[in-house]
C-alpha positions as CSV (number, residue, x, y, z in Angstrom):
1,X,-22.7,-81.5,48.2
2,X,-22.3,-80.1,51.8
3,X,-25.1,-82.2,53.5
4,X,-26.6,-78.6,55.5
5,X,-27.9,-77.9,52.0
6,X,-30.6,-80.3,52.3
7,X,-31.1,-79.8,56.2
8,X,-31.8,-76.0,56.1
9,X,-34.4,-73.5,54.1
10,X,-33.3,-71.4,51.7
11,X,-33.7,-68.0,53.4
12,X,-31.9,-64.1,52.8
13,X,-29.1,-64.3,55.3
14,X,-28.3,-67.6,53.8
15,X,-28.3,-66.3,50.3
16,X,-26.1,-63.3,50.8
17,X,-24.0,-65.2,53.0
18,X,-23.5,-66.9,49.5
19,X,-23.8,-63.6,47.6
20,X,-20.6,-62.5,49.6
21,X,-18.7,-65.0,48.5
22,X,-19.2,-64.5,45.3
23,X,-18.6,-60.9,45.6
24,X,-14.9,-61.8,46.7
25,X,-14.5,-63.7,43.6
26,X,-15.6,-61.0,41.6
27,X,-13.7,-58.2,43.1
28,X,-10.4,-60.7,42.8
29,X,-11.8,-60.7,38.3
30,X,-11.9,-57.0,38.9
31,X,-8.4,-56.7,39.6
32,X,-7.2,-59.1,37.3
33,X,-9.1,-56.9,34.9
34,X,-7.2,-53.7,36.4
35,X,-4.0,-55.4,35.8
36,X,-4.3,-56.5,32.8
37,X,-5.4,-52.5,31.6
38,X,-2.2,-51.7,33.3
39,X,-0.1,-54.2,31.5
40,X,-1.9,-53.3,28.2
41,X,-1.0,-49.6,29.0
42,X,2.4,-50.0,29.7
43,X,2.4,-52.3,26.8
44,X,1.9,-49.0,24.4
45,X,-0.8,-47.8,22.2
46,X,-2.0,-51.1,20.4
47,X,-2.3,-53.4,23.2
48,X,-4.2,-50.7,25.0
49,X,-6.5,-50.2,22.4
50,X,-7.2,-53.5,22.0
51,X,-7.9,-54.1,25.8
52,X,-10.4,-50.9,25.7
53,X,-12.0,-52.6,23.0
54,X,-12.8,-55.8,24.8
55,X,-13.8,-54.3,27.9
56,X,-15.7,-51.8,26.0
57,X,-17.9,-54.9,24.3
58,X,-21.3,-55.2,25.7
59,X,-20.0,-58.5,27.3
60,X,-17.1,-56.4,28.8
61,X,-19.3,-53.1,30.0
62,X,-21.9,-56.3,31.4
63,X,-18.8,-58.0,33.3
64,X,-17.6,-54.4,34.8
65,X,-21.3,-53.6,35.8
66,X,-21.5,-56.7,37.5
67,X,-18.2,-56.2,39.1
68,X,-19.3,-53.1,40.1
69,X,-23.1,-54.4,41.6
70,X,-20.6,-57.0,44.0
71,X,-18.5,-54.2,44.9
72,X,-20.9,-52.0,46.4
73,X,-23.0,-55.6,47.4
74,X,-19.6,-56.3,49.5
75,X,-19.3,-52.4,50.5
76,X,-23.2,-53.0,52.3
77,X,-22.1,-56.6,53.7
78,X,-19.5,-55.6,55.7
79,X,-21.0,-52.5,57.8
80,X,-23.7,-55.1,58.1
81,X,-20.6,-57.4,59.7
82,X,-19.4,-54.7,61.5
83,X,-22.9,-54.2,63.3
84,X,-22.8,-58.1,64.0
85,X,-19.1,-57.7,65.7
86,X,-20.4,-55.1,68.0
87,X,-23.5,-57.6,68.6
88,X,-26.2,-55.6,67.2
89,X,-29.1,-56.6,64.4
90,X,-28.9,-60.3,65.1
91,X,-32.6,-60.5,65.6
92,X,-34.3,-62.3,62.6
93,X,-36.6,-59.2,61.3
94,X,-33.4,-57.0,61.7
95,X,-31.0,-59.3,60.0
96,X,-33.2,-60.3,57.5
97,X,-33.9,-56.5,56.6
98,X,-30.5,-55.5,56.6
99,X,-29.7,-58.5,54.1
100,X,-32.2,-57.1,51.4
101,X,-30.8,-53.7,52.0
102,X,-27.7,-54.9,51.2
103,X,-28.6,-56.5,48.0
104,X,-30.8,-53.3,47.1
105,X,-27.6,-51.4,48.1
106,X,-25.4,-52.8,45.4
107,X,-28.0,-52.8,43.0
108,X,-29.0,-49.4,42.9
109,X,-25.6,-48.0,43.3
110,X,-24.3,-49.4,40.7
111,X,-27.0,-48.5,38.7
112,X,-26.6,-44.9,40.1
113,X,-22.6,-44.9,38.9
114,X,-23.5,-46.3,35.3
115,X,-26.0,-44.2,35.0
116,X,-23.7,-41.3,36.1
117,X,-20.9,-42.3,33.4
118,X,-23.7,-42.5,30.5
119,X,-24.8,-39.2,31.5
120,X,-21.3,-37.6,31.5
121,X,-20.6,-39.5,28.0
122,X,-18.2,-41.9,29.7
123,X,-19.7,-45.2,28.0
């Protein structure tokens, strides 16, 4: 265990510092997941009805929505980044704000697209 872990407080820009991490690691399952669709397409009708079975599980549709929550998560990170490179929002009130509004930010877009696809019949 990295000994800063026991040095500093847990606090937001810590935390999404984390959450973006993680994010990476999820979009990287996201395209394995795209891949393998594309494989099971080319691979004809069977293999690509058995793939839009799995993802089409409550696990799979849980996996895609959190895919989707760290996409738009990473989407809100990065402007946030941007901001940084140009030197603005480090002050603690601004940084910390901009860290829950990027966590809000891929919450409630997702939840905005899913709930867009269950409208249009989609899921």
């Amino acid at each position: 265990m990295s000994p800063h872990l026991q040095v500093w407080r847990w606090h937001i820009t810590m935390a999404t510092s984390i959450l973006h991490r993680a994010s990476i690691f999820a979009l990287y399952l996201g395209l394995l997941l795209l891949a393998g669709w594309l494989v099971a397409l080319a691979a004809g009708a069977e293999a690509s009805d058995a793939y839009s079975a799995v993802i089409g599980s409550p696990l799979g549709l849980l996996v895609l929505f959190g895919i989707s929550v760290m996409l738009f998560f990473n989407m809100a990170y990065n402007i946030r980044q941007a901001f940084w490179d140009l030197g603005h929002g480090f002050e603690l009130k601004t940084a910390e704000a901009t860290a829950w509004a990027s966590i809000a930010f891929g919450i409630v877009a997702a939840v905005a697209l899913w709930a867009g696809l269950a409208v249009r019949g989609v899921l």
